[in-house]
C-alpha positions as CSV (number, residue, x, y, z in Angstrom):
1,X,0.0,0.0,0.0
2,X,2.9,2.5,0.3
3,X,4.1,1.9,-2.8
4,X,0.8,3.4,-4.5
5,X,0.6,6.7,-1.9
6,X,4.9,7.1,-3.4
7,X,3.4,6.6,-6.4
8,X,0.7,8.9,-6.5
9,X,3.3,11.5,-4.8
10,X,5.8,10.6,-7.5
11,X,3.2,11.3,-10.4
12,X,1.4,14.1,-8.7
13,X,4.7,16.2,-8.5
14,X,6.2,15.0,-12.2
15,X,2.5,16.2,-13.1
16,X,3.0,19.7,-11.6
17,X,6.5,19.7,-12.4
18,X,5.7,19.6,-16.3
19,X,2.9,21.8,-16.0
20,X,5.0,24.4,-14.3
21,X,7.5,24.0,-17.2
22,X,5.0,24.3,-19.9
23,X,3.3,27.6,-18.0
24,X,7.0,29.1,-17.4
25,X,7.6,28.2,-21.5
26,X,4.6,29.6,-22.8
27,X,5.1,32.8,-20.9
28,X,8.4,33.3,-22.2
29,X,7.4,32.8,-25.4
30,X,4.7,35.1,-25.1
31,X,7.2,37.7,-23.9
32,X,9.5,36.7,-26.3
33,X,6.8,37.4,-29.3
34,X,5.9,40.7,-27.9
35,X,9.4,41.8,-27.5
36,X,10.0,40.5,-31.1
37,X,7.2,43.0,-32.5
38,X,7.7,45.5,-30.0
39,X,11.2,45.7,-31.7
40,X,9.8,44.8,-35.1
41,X,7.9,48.1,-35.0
42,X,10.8,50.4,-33.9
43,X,12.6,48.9,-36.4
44,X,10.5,49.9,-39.2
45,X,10.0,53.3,-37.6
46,X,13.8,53.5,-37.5
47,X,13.6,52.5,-41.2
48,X,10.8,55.2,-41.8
49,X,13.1,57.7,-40.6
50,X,16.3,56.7,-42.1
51,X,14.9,56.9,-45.4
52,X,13.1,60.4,-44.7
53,X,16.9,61.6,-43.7
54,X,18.4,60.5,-46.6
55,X,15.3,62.3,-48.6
56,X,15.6,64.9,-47.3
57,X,19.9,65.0,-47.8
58,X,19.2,64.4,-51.0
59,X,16.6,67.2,-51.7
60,X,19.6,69.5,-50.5
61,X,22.0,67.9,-52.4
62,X,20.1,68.8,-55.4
63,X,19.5,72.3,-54.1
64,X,23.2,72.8,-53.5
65,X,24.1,71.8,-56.4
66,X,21.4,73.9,-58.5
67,X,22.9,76.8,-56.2
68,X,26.6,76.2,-57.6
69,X,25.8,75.4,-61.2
70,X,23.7,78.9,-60.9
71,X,26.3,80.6,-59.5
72,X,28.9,78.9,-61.8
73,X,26.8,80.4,-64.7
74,X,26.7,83.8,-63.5
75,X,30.2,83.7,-62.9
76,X,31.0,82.4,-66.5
77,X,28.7,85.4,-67.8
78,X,30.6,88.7,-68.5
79,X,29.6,91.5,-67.4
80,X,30.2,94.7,-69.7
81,X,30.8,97.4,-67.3
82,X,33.5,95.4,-65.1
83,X,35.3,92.5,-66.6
84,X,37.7,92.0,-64.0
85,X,35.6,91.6,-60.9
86,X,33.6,88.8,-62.8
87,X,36.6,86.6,-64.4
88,X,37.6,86.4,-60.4
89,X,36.1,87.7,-58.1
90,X,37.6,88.4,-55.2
91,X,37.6,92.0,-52.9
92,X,40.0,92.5,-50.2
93,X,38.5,91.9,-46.7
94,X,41.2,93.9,-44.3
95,X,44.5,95.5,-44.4
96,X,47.5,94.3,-42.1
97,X,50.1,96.3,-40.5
98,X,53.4,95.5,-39.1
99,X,55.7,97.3,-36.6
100,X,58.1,95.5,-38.7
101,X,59.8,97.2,-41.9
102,X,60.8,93.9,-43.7
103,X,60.3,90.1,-43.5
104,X,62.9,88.1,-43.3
105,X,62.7,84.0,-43.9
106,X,59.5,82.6,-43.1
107,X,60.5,80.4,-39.8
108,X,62.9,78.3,-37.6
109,X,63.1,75.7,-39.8
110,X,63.9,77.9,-42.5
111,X,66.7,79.5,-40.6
112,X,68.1,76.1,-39.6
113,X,68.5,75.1,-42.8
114,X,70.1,78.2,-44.7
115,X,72.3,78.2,-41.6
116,X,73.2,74.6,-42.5
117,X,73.9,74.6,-46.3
């Protein structure tokens, strides 16, 4: 008669041991779904929004380089009432002054190696 009550014991707790396996399995694969598309959707947001970016770097792209050919034309274009300002133009920004008279040799290293030869 004790063998049956171990029995029982013995298949009562397999029995609740396998059940509490297959519970603790199915909520982790539950969570494990969600989780996967929970981080399926921010991936394809993420996606969304790299390819806006890159839209949107292209759009300037284009505009810049509208801007420069534009420019690049007008540039090309003569003016008749002052040639040289529009073959380069350039207009001087500042003056520079120097409580030195003369410039001598550019730096050390250029001292070192006249001094050298």
């Amino acid at each position: 008669m004790g063998y049956s009550t171990e029995s029982k014991w013995l298949t009562a707790t397999i029995t609740f041991a396998l059940a509490a396996l297959s519970a603790s399995t199915a909520f982790s694969l539950y969570f494990w779904k969600r989780k996967s598309r929970d981080l399926d959707s921010k991936i394809g947001e993420l996606e969304k929004s790299l390819k806006a970016s890159l839209d949107n770097c292209a759009a300037e792209r284009q505009g810049r380089i509208r801007a420069q050919q534009a420019l690049r034309k007008a540039l090309t274009q003569p003016k008749l009432d002052n040639v040289e300002l529009t073959s380069y133009p350039m207009a001087p920004i500042g003056v520079i002054q120097s409580c030195f008279s003369t410039r001598y040799l550019g730096g050390r290293r250029l001292v070192f190696q006249i001094r050298d030869l």
